[in-house]
C-alpha positions in Angstrom: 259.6 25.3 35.7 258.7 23.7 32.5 261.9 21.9 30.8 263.1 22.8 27.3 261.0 20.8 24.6 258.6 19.6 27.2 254.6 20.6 26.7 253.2 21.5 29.7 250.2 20.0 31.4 246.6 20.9 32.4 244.2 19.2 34.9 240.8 20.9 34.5 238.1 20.6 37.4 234.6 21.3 37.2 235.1 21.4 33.7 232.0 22.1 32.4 231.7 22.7 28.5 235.6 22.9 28.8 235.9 26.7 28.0 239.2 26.4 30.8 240.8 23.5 28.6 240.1 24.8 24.9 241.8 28.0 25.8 244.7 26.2 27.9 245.0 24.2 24.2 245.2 26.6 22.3 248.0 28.8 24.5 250.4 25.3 24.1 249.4 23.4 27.3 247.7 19.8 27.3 244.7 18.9 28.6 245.3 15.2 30.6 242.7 15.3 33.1 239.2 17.0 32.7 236.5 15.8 35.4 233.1 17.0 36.1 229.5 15.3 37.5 226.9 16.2 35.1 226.7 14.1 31.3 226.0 17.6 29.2 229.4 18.4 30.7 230.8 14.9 29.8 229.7 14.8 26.4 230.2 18.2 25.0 233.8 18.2 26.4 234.4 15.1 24.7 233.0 15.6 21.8 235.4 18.5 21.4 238.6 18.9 23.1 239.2 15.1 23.9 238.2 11.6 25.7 240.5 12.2 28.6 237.2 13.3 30.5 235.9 11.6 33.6 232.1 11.8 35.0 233.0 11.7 38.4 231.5 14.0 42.2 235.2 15.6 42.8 236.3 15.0 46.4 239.8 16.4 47.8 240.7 12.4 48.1 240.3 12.5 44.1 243.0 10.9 41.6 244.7 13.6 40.0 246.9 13.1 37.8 250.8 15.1 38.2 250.4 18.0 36.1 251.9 21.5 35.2 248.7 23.4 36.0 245.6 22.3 38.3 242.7 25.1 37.1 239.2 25.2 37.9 235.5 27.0 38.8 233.6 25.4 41.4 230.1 25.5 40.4 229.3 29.4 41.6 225.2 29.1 42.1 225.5 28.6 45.9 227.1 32.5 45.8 225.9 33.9 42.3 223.9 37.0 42.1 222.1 35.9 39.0 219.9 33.8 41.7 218.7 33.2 45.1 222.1 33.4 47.5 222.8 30.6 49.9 225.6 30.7 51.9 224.9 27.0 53.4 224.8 25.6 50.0 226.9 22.5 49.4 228.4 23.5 45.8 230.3 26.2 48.0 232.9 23.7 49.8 233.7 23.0 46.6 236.2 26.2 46.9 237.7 24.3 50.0 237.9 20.9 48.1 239.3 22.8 44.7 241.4 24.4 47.1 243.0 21.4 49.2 243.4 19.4 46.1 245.8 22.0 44.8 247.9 22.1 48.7 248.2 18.2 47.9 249.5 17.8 44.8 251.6 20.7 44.4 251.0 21.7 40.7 253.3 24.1 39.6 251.0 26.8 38.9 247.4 27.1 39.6 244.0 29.0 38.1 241.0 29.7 39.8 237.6 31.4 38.1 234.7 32.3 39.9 231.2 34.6 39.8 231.9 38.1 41.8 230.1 37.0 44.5 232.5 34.8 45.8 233.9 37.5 47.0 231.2 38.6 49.9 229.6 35.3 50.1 229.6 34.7 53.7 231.4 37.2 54.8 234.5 36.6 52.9 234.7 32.8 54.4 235.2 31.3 51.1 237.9 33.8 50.1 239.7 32.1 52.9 239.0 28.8 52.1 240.3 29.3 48.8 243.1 30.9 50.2 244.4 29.9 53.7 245.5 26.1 51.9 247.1 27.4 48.9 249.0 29.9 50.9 249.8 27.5 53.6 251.0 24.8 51.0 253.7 27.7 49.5 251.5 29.4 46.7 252.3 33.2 46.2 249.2 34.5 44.6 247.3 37.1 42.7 243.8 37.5 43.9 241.5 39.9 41.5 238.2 40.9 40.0 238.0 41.3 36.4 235.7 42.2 33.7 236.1 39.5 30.5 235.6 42.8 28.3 238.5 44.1 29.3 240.1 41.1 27.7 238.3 41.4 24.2 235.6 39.0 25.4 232.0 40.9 23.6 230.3 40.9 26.8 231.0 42.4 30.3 231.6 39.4 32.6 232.7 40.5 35.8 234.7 37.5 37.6 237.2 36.8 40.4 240.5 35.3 38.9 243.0 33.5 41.3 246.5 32.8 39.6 248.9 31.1 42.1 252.6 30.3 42.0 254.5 27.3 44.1 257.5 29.4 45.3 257.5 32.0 42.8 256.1 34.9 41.9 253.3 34.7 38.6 252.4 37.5 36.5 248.8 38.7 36.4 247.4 39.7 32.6 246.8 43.4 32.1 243.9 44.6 30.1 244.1 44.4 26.3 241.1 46.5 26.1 239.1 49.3 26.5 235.4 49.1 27.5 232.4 50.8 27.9 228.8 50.5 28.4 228.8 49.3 32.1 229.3 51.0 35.4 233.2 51.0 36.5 234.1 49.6 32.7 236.1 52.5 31.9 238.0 52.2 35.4 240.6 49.2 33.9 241.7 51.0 30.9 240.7 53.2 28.8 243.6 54.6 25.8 243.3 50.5 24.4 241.9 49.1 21.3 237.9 49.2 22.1 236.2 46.1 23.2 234.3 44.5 20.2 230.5 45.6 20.6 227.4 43.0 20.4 227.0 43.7 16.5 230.7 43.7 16.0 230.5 40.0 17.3 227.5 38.1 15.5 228.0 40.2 12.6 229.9 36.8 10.8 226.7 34.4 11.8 223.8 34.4 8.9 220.1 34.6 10.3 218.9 32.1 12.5 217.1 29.1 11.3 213.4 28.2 12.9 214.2 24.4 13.6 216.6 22.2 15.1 219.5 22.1 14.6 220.4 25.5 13.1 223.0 26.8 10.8 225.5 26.7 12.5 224.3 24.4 15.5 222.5 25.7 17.6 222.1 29.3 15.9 217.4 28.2 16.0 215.3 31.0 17.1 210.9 30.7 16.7 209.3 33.8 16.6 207.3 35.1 20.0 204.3 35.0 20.5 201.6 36.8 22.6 202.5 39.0 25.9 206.4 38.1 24.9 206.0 39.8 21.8 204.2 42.6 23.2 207.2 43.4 25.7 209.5 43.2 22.7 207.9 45.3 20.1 207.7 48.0 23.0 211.6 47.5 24.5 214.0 50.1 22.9 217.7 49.0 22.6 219.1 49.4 26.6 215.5 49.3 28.1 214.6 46.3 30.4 211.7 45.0 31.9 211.0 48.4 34.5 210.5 50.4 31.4 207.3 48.9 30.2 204.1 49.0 31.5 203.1 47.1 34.8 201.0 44.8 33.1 203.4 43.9 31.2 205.8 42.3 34.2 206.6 38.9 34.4 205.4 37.8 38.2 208.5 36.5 38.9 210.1 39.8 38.0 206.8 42.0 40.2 207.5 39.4 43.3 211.2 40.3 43.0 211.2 44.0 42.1 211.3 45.4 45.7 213.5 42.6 47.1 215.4 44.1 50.2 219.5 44.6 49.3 221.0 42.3 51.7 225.0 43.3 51.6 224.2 46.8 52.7 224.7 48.4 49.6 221.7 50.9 49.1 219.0 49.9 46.7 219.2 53.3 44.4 222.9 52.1 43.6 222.4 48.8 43.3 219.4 49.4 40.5 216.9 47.5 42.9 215.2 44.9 41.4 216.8 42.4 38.6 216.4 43.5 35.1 214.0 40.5 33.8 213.8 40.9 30.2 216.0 43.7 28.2 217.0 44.4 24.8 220.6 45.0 24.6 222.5 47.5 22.6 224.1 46.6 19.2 226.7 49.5 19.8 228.1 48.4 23.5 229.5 44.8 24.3 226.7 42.2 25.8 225.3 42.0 29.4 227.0 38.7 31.0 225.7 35.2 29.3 224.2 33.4 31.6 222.4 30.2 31.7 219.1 32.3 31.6 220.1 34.6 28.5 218.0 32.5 26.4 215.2 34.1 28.6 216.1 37.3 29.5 217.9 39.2 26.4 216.4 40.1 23.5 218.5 40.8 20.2 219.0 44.6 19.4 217.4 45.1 16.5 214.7 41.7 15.8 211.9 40.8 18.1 213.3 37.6 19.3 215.8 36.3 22.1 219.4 35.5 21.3 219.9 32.7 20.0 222.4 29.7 22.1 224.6 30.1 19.0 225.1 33.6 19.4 225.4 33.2 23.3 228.4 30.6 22.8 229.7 33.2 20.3 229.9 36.0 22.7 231.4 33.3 24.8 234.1 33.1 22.0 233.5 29.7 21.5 234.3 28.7 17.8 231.4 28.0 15.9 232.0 24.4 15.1 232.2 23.8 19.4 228.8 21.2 19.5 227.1 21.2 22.9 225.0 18.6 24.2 221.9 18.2 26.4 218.5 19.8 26.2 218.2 23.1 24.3 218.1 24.5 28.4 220.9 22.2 29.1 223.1 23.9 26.4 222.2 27.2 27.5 223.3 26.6 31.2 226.6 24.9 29.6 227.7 28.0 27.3 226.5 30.6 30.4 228.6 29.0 33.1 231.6 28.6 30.6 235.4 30.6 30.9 235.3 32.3 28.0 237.9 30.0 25.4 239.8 34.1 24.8 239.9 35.3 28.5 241.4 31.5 29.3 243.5 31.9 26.8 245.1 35.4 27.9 245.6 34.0 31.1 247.3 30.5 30.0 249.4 32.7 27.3 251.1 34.7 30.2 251.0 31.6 32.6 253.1 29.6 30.2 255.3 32.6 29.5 256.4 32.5 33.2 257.0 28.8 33.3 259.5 29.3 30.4 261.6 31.4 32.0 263.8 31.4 35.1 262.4 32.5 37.9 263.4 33.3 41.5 262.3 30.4 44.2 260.7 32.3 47.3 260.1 30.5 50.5 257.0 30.9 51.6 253.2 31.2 50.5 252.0 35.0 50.0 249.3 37.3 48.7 250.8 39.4 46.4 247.5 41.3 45.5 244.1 41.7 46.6 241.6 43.7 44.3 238.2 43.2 44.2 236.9 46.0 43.2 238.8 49.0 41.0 236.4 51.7 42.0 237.2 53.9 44.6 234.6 52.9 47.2 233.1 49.6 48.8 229.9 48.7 49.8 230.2 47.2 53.3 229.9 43.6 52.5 233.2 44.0 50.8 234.8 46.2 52.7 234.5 43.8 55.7 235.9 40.8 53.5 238.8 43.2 52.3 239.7 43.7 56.5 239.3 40.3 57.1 242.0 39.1 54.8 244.1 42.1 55.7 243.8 40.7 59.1 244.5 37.0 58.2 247.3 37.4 55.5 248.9 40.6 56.8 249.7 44.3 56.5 251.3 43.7 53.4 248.0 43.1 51.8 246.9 46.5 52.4 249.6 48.0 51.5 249.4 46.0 48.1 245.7 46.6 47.9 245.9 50.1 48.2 248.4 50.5 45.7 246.9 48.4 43.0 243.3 50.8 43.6 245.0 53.8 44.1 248.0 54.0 41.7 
C-alpha cells in the first residue's frame, strides 16, 4: 500500500482530453505518465494538466513507468452503440493490450472505463480479455455498469467501470445521488440528494457568443438556418427527431429508423431507431455527451444546439480546461472524456483504500459482476453474464445475484 508521506502515482492510457488524470489530481494522486496517438489529445492534455504526455500507438511492449495506479479507456467506437458496431474492429484489442500491460507491471491498483457496449460486444469476448489477465496476474476485481448521474455528473452516462486490486480487496463507490429522467435511473438510488438537472448546470455560463473563440472558450453558437431551424422551432423540450413530420427527417436518420435490433432485444423496448435530433429537458439531467452532441441536441429553451462549452460543462470540466483541434475535433475530445467528478469519486475511494491496511489475498478473483441493475436481460447480456459465470466461477453468480437482488 501507499507509504506514509508518499503521493501516490498515476499512469493514464488512452488519455484523451485527460478527464481520467484531472480527476486522479485533484483526489491527491500524480499524474507521471499520460500517453495517447492522436495530437488534439496531445495538446489539450498538455496544455492543462502537464508535459508528462507522450504521442505514442500503445502496444503491450510499451514503457510504462512503475506507478501506484495504471487507469485507462480503450477507445470504445469499435463496440459503441452511438455508431455502427464492429466486432472485428482493431481499437477493440486495445482491451487485451490495456489489459496485459496491467498483468506486467503489477500496479498496485488499477481503473478501467468503458461505453456499455463492451459489455455484449462479441459475445462477452472482450469482458474476458479484459478480465482473464488481470485475474490470472492476482487482481481481485469489481466489474460494474454505472450511470455518471448517479455520481452528480448532469448528464446520464451509462458506463462499465473496472476497479482491480493486486491481492486485496478494493472498494467500489456507491451512488451519491439520486436520478431521474431515464429508464432504470431510479433503480441505483433513490432517497439521495437529486442529480443536478441540465439548467441547474449551465445556469453559471453567460449567453453564448457568435464567433470564435467564445466567452468562456469555446461557449460560440451561430444561429440555424433553413430545414434545421424548422425542426427546432417545432421540437418541444423531450421530443426528438420521430416526433416531427417526415419531411422533416434527416436521411441518415429515415435510412436508419427501421434498422433491425441485432442483440435480440425487441425493437418496441429498445425505442427502434436512434433519436437523431432532440431538444432536451431543462428540468432532468442531459442525454450522454457525445462526440455528435454538437449535432444532435438542441438547448431546452433557444433554437440552437449546445454549445462545446456547455458539453465540456456537463462533462464537469472547469471552464478554464482549453481544448485543441477543429471545432469537430474538440467536440469528439470533451464526448469521449471520464467525466473530471465521476474520476474523481472513484480515485477519492481508491486512494482511501491504499491508505489503510489491508488484508493480502492470494489469488486473482471477481468479487462482482453487474451489468445491469434492472431485474431482466436482454439475451445478448444474459449470455455474456453465463459465460463469465462459467469462466470465473459459481461464486460469480452467487455475487451477481446478490448485488441485483438485494
Amino acid at each position: 500500500m501507499v507509504s506514509s508521506g508518499e503521493t501516490p502515482t498515476l499512469v493514464d492510457l488512452f488519455c484523451g482530453a485527460g478527464g481520467l488524470s484531472l480527476g486522479f489530481q485533484r483526489a491527491g494522486f500524480r499524474p507521471i505518465r499520460a500517453i495517447d496517438n492522436w495530437k488534439p489529445a496531445i495538446y489539450t492534455y498538455q496544455a492543462n494538466i502537464g508535459g508528462h504526455v507522450m504521442e505514442e500507438n500503445i502496444t503491450e511492449f510499451s514503457e510504462i513507468p512503475k506507478s501506484t495506479v495504471i487507469a485507462g479507456g480503450p477507445p470504445c467506437q469499435g463496440f459503441s452503440s452511438a455508431g455502427k458496431r464492429r466486432d472485428d474492429d482493431e481499437r477493440n484489442s486495445l482491451v487485451t493490450v490495456f489489459a496485459r500491460i496491467v498483468a506486467r507491471k503489477k500496479p498496485q491498483a488499477f481503473v478501467f472505463e468503458n461505453v456499455e457496449g463492451f459489455l455484449t460486444g462479441a459475445d462477452g469476448r472482450f469482458v474476458l480479455d479484459l478480465l482473464a489477465p488481470v485475474l490470472e496476474a492476482g487482481y481481485r476485481v469489481h466489474l460494474r455498469k454505472i450511470n455518471a448521474a448517479n455520481y452528480g455528473v448532469p448528464q446520464h452516462r451509462k458506463r462499465v467501470v473496472a476497479i482491480g486490486g493486486l491481492g486485496w480487496d478494493p472498494s467500489f463507490p456507491q451512488p451519491t445521488h439520486s436520478a431521474h429522467g431515464a429508464p432504470g435511473a431510479h433503480l441505483a438510488a433513490k432517497l439521495l440528494t437529486p442529480t443536478p438537472c441540465l439548467a441547474e448546470s449551465l445556469a453559471d455560463l453567460p449567453p453564448p457568443s457568435d464567433c470564435e473563440p467564445g466567452t468562456p472558450p469555446d461557449h460560440v453558437s451561430k444561429p440555424l438556418e433553413g430545414l434545421d431551424l424548422a425542426r427546432a422551432e417545432l421540437l418541444q423540450p423531450g421530443q426528438r427527431m420521430r416526433d416531427l413530420p417526415e419531411k422533416l427527417w434527416h436521411d441518415s436518420y429515415r435510412r436508419r429508423a427501421f434498422r433491425r435490433v441485432m442483440d435480440g432485444m425487441p425493437t418496441e423496448r429498445r425505442g427502434g431507431a436512434p433519436s437523431g435530433v432532440r431538444r432536451l429537458r431543462a428540468d432532468e439531467p442531459s442525454k450522454s455527451i457525445t462526440g455528435g452532441s454538437l449535432r444532435d441536441f438542441l438547448h431546452p429553451s433557444e433554437h440552437r444546439p449546445l454549445t462545446n462549452r456547455e458539453c465540456a460543462h456537463l462533462q464537469t470540466f472547469p471552464d478554464d480546461f482549453v481544448f485543441f483541434g477543429s471545432k469537430a475535433d474538440r467536440a469528439q475530445l470533451i464526448g469521449n472524456a471520464v467525466p473530471p467528478l465521476l474520476a474523481r469519486i472513484i480515485a477519492e475511494l481508491l486512494l482511501s483504500d491504499l491508505n489503510a491496511p489491508q488484508e493480502i489475498k492470494s489469488g486473482g478473483a471477481l468479487l462482482t459482476f453487474v451489468p445491469t441493475l434492472s431485474s431482466g436481460m436482454s439475451p445478448a447480456l444474459e449470455s455474456v453474464a453465463s459465460r463469465v459465470r462459467r469462466r470465473f466461477g459459481v461464486g460469480v453468480q452467487k455475487e451477481l445475484q446478490r448485488a441485483l437482488w438485494d
